[in-house]
C-alpha positions in Angstrom: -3.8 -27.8 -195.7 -6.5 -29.7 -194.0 -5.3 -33.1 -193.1 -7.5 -36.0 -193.3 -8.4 -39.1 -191.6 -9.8 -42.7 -192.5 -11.4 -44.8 -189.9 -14.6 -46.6 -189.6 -17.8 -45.3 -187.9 -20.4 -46.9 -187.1 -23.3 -49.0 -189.3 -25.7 -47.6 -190.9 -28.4 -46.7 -188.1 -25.3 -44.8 -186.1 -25.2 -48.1 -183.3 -22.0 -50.5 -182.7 -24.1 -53.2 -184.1 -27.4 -54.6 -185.7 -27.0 -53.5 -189.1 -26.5 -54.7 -192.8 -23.3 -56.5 -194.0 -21.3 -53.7 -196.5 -21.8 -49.6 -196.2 -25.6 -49.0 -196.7 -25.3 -45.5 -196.3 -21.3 -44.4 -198.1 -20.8 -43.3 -194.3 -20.0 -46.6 -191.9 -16.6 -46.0 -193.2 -15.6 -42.5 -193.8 -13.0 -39.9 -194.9 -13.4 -37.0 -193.0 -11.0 -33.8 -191.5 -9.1 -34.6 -188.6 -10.3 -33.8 -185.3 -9.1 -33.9 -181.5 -11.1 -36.4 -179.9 -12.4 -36.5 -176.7 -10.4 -39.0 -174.9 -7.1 -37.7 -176.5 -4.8 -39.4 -179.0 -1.5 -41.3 -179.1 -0.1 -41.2 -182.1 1.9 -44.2 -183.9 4.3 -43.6 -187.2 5.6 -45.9 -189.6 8.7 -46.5 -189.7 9.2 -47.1 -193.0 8.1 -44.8 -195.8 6.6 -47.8 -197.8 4.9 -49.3 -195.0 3.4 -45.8 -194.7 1.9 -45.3 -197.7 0.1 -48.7 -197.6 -1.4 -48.1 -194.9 -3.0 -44.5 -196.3 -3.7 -46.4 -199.4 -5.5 -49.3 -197.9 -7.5 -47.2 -195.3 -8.3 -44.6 -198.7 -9.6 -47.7 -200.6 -11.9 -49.1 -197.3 -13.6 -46.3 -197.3 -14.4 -45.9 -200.5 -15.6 -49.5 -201.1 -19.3 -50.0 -200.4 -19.2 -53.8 -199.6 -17.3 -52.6 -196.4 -19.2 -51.7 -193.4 -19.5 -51.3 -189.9 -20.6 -53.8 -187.1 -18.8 -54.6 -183.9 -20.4 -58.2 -183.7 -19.1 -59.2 -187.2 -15.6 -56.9 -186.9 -13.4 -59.7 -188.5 -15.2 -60.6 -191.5 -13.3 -57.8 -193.9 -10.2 -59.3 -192.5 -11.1 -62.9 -193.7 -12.9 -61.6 -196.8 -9.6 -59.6 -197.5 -6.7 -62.1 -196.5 -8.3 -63.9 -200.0 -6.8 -61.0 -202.2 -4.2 -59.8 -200.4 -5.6 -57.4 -197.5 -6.1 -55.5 -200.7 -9.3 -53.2 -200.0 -10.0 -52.6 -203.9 -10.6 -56.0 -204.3 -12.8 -56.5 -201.3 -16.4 -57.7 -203.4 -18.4 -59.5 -200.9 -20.2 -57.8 -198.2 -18.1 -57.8 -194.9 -18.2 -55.9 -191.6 -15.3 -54.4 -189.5 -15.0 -51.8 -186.6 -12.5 -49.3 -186.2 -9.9 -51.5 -184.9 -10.2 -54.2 -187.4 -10.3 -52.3 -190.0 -6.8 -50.7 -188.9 -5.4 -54.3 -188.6 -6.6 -55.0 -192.2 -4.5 -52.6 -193.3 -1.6 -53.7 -190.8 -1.6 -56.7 -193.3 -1.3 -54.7 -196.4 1.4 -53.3 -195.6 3.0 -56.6 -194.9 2.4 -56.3 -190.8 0.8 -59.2 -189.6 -0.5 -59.2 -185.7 -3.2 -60.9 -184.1 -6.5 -59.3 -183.3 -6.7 -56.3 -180.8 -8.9 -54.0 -179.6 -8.5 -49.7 -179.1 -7.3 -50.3 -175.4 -4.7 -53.1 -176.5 -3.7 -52.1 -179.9 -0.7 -49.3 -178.5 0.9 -52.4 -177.4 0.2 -54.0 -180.0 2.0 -51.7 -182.6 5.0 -51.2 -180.2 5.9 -54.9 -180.1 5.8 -55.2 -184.2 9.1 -52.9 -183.4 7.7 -51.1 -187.0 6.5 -48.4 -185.5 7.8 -44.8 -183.0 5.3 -43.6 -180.8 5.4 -39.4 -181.2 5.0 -37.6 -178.2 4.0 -34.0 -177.7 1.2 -31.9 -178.0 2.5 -30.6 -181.6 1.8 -34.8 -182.4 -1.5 -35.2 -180.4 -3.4 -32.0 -180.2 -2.9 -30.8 -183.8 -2.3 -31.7 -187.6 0.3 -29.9 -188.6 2.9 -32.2 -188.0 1.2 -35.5 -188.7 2.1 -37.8 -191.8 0.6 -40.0 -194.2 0.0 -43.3 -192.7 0.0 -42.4 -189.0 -2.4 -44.2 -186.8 -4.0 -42.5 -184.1 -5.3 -44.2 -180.8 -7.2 -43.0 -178.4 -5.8 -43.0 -174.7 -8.5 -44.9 -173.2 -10.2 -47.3 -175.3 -12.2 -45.7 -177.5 -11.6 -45.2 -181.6 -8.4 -45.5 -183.7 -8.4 -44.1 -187.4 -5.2 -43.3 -190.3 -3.8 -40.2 -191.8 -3.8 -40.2 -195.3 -2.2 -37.0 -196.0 0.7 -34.7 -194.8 -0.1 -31.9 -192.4 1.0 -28.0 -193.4 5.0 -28.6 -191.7 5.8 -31.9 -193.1 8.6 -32.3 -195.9 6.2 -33.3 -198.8 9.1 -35.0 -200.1 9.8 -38.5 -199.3 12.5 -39.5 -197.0 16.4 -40.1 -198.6 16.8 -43.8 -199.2 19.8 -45.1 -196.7 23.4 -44.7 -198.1 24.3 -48.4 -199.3 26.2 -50.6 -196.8 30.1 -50.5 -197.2 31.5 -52.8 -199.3 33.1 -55.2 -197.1 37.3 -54.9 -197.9 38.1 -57.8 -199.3 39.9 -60.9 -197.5 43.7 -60.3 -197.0 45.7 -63.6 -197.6 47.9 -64.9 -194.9 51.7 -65.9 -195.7 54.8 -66.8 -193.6 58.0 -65.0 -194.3 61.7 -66.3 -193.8 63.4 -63.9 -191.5 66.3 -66.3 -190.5 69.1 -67.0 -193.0 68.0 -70.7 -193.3 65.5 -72.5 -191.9 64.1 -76.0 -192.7 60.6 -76.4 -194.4 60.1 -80.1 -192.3 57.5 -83.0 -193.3 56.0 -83.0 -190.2 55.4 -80.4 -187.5 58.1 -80.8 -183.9 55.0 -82.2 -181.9 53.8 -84.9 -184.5 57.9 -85.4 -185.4 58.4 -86.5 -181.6 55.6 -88.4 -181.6 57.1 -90.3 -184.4 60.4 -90.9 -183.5 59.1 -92.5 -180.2 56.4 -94.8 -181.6 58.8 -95.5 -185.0 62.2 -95.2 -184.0 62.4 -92.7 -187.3 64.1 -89.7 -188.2 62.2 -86.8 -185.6 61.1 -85.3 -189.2 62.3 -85.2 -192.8 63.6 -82.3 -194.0 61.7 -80.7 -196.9 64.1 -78.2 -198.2 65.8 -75.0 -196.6 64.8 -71.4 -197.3 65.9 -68.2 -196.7 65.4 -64.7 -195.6 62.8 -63.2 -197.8 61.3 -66.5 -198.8 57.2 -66.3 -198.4 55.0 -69.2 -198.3 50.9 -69.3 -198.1 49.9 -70.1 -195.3 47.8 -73.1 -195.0 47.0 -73.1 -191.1 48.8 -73.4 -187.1 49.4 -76.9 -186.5 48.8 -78.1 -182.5 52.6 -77.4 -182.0 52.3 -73.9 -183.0 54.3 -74.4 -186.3 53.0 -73.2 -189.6 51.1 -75.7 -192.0 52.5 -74.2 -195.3 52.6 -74.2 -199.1 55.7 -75.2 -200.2 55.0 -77.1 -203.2 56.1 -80.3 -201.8 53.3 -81.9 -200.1 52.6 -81.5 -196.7 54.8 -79.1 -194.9 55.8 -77.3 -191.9 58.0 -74.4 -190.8 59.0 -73.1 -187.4 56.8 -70.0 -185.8 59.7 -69.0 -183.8 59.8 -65.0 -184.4 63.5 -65.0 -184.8 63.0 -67.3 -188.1 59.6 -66.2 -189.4 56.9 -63.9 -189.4 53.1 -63.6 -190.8 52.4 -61.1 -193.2 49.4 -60.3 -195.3 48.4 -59.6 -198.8 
């Protein structure tokens, strides 16, 4: 399967510059067979499936739209024409210029990645920091098709041209990648409760440190005694007062039981 490539050209009299806003010719921007260039290619995939497709899409629709052309001196005006309707190249009307680069970053935006404007030489760096992309090394990646996807971009190693696949080579997977398995349910929050362990111990009004406190600033009972429980008796628990004791539930407003281990424990349901 011949695998094929979108990238813009050059304007309409085959120079950088000089020419006619918009493709004059149906060749400043083209579609053509991929080829090894020259100065070597780096090659850049998508991460994401999605992200990969809208770029293909967006490079497909550039260069078939004949109010986009080529000219290095007026590079950014498809990306301000197109940031009016979405970076979407179908809906590109008004006769606008790009170069290779731009054009790739006008799709960048498309696809929802938004950088700021780069050149052949900077735009490898450029790609890496969005964190979107894996850089694919080997000569199975650089020097042939086979093995390229849909929405790769290809740089040049030098500064020079850059350009996007918009089709699967011969040994790709046609089919698109398995969606991630769903994240685990987290388990759901166990409750916290104190248990009785002693035969009888006193569910108190106050906790020991706030009951001393009392009984030297009041000259009151050290605490008042809420009730006694016994072994097997479970209360929530409401919190770990500064003494250490249990803040508990008891039913009877505010109340505290002893964290010694020999008279209670924390359990969990």
């Amino acid at each position: 399967m011949t695998v094929y490539i979108g990238n813009a050209v050059g304007d309409e009299h085959g120079k950088a510059s000089g020419g006619e806003p918009g493709d004059q010719t149906g060749k400043e921007l083209r579609i053509q067979p991929w080829y090894l260039n020259k100065k070597g290619w780096r090659v850049f995939r998508p991460k994401s499936h999605e992200v990969a497709q809208k770029l293909a899409d967006d490079m497909r629709a550039a260069c078939e739209n004949p109010a986009i052309g080529y000219d290095q001196k007026q590079r950014n005006t498809l990306y301000n024409v197109a940031d009016q309707v979405g970076f979407d190249c179908t809906k590109v009307d008004k006769p606008c210029e790009c170069d290779c680069s731009s054009l790739v970053r006008v799709c960048l935006a498309y696809a929802g990645i938004k950088t700021g404007n780069f050149n052949t030489a900077s735009e490898p760096s450029v790609l890496k920091k969005t964190g979107a992309f894996d850089e694919m090394i080997g000569p199975e990646y650089t020097d042939e098709s086979g093995w390229l996807k849909t929405g790769d971009i290809l740089v040049t190693t030098v500064k020079g041209h850059t350009a996007i696949v918009l089709n699967n080579g011969d040994h790709v997977d046609p089919r698109p990648p398995e969606p991630d398995p769903p994240e685990p349910e987290p388990p759901e929050p166990k409750n916290q409760y104190v248990e009785v362990i002693g035969k009888s111990v006193r569910v108190r009004s106050s906790d020991s440190v706030l009951g001393r406190t009392q009984f030297i600033a009041h000259n009151e009972a050290w605490y008042k005694a809420r009730g006694i429980q016994h072994g097997n008796d479970t209360f929530p628990m409401v919190g770990v007062a500064p003494s250490g004791w249990y803040q508990i539930d008891a039913g009877r407003g505010e109340s505290y039981i002893t964290s010694k281990t020999k008279y209670t424990k924390l359990v969990e349901k």
